[in-house]
C-alpha positions in Angstrom: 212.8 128.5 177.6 212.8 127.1 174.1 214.6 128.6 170.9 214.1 127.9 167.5 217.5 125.6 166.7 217.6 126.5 163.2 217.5 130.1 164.1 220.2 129.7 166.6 222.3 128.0 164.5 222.2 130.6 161.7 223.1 133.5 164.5 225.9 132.5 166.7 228.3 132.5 163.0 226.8 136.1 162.7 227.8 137.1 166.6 230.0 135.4 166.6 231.9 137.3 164.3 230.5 140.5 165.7 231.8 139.9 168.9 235.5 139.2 167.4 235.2 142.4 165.5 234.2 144.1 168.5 237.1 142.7 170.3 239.5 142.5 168.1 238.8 145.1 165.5 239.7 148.3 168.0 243.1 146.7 168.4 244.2 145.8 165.1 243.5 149.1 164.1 245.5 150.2 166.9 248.2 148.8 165.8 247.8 149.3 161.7 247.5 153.0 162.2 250.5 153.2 164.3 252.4 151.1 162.1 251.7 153.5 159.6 251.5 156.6 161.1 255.5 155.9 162.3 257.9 158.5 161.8 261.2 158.5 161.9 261.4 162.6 162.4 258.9 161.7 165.2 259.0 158.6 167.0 256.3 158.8 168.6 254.0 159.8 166.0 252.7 156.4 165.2 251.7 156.2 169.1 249.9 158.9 168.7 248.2 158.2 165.6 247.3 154.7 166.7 245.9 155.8 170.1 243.6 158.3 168.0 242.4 155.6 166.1 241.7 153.5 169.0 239.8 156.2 170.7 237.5 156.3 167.4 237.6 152.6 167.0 236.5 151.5 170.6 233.7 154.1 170.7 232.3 152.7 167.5 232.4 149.0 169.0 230.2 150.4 171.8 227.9 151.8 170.0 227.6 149.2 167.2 227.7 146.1 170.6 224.4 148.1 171.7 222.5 148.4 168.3 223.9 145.1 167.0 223.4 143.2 169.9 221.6 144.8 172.4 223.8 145.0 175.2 227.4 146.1 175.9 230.1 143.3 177.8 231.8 144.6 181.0 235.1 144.0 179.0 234.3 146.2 176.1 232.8 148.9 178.6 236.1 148.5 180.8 238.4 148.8 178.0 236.3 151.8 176.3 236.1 153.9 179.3 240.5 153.2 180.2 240.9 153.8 176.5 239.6 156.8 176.1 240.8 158.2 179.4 244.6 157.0 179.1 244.2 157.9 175.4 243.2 161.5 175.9 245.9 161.7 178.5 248.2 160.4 175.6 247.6 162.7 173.2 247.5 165.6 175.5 250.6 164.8 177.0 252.0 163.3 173.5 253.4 160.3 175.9 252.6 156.5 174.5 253.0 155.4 178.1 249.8 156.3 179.1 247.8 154.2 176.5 250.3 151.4 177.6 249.1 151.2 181.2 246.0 150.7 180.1 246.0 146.7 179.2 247.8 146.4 183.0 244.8 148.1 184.4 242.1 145.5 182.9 244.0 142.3 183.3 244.7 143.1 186.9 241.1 144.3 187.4 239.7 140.8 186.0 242.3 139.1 187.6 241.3 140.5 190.7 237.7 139.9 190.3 238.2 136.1 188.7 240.1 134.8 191.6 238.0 136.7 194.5 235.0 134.9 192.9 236.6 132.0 193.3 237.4 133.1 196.9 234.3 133.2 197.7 232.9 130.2 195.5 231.8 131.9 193.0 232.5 131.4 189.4 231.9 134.8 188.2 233.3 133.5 184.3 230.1 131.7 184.2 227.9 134.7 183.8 229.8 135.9 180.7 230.7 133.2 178.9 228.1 130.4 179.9 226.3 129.8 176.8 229.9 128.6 175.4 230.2 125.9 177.6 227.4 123.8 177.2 227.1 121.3 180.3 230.0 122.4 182.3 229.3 121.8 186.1 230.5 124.3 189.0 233.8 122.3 189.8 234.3 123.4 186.2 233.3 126.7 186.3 235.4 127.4 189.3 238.4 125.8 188.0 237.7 127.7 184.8 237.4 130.8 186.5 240.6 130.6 188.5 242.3 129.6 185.9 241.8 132.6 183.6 242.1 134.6 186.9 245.5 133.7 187.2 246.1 133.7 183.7 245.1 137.6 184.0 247.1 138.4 186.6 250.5 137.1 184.2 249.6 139.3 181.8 248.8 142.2 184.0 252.5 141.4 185.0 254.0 140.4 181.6 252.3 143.8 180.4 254.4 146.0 182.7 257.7 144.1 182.2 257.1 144.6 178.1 256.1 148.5 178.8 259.1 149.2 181.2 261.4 146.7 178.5 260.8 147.2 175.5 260.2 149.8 172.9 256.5 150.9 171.8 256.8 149.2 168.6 258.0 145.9 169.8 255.1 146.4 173.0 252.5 146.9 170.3 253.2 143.7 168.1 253.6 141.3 170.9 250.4 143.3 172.6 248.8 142.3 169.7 249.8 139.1 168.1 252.1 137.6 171.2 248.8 138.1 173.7 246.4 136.8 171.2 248.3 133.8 170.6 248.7 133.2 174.1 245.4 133.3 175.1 244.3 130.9 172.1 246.9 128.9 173.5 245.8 128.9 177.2 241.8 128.5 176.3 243.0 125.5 174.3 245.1 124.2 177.4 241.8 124.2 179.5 240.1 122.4 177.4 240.6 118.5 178.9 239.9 120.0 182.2 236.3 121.1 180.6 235.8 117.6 179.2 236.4 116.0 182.7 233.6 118.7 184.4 230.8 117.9 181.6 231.8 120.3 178.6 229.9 119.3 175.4 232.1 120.2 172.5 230.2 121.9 169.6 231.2 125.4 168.3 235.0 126.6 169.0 235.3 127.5 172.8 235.3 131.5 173.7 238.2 132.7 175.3 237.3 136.0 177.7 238.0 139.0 175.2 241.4 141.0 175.4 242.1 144.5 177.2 
């Protein structure tokens, strides 16, 4: 099937975007509204603020993923459906723990699913993220695939050391800059692997979206 090229290239800047917002966006709000919503009367007032705000935030991405884009990721339906159930059990029971489980919950759930593909021989990261890797053969795909399985799994496990460690407010920065920098990091690391397997550099490479 043929596409117009020009008209490509003017839309994958647009969704591109849209897709970081959708990814992104829920999170960083996250994490400004329960920076500001901190009290020191209250400690755990910004947690509860945030996880509001999140709760709004992620169900707005959903919508706007299905009227923007036509279709909604299995990320972004995994981590609006956890978010709003750990988040309503969060403000119900006024505990930030609950809202913290939830990241566990989707890396070990993609983990899981990442390196059974790869079990099994199949490279289950190719349907999602395809597109943006141009030319990459199944050896890639597989190694690709395991790769970020793994890679889930650490955080799944890094996640509930930080929960069980740390306080909320150091969790929620290095939640949301530490894992973001990380994963940059790692999708960068894979990156002469791809070469080697066919991978055509052109736009930036994707990196599977955060939980």
């Amino acid at each position: 099937m043929s596409e117009n090229p020009t008209s490509t290239a003017s839309e994958k800047p647009k969704h591109g975007l849209l897709n970081f917002l959708l990814d992104f966006g829920p999170l960083l709000l996250f994490f400004v509204a329960s920076k500001l919503g901190h009290s020191d009367a209250d400690p755990k007032q910004g947690a509860i603020i945030g996880t509001g705000v999140f709760m709004v935030a992620i169900t707005i991405a959903v919508i706007v993923s299905k009227w923007k884009l036509g279709k909604i990721s299995p990320m972004l339906k995994l981590t609006a459906a956890l978010g709003v159930f750990f988040g309503g059990l969060t403000l119900w029971f006024h505990d930030e723990r609950f809202i913290q489980i939830k990241p566990t919950l989707i890396y070990a759930f993609f983990g899981l699913l990442l390196i059974g593909g790869w079990m099994r021989g199949k490279a289950l990261l190719k349907y999602v993220l395809e597109a943006a890797y141009d030319g990459l053969d199944q050896v890639g795909w597989l190694k690709l695939s395991l790769n970020w399985g793994l890679f889930f799994a650490a955080l799944a496990l890094a996640n509930e050391a930080m929960r069980a460690f740390l306080s909320f407010d150091l969790w929620l920065t290095l939640k949301v800059w530490g894992v973001t920098i990380v994963t940059f990091l790692f999708a960068m690391a894979n990156i002469p692997m791809l070469l080697k397997h066919g991978l055509k550099l052109g736009d930036e490479p994707a990196t599977p979206p955060q939980g």
